[in-house]
C-alpha angles and dihedrals in degrees: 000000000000095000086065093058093043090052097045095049090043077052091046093053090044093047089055089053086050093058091051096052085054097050085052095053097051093052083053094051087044098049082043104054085046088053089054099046086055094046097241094123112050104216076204091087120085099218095044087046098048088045091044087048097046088050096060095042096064093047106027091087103054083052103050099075089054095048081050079070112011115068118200111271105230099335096316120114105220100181100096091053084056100041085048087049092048089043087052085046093046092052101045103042097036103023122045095041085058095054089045086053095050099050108049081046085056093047088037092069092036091072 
């Protein structure tokens, strides 16, 4: 029984990383597509086109349901500042209390 313990909280920690990630990659999409608006990055490269496009293709989808509600306010698409604020409450209200939970169950049948 410990093992599974052991492997829900080892899924817990992994998921948290992966939010992270996630967190990370959104501020990138967001200080790319700026760079772009402000032609600093020329889509016409190949190399900055396939790492723009994969970019967006990792985050466009946990956008997507928040561009469906939210217009942009004055040009400024705010979506990605909102999905970043509901990922950290997530975190720290779910999360972490999770991973809290799951550890001191795993220590708790070690001893």
């Amino acid at each position: 029984m410990t093992i599974i313990w052991h492997l829900l909280f080892f899924a817990a920690v992994v998921f948290g990383y992966l939010l992270q990630a996630l967190v990370w990659l959104v501020i990138a999409n967001a200080v790319v597509s700026w760079l772009i608006a402000f032609d600093i990055i020329n889509m016409r490269n190949r190399t900055a086109y396939g790492i723009v496009r994969g970019l967006d293709r990792v985050v466009s989808p946990f956008l997507r349901p928040f561009r469906r509600f939210i217009p942009p306010l004055g040009g400024m698409d705010i979506t990605p500042l909102i999905l970043i604020v509901l990922i950290a409450a997530a975190q720290q209200t779910l999360l972490s209390p999770l991973i809290g939970w799951l550890h001191a169950m795993s220590e708790g049948l070690q001893s």
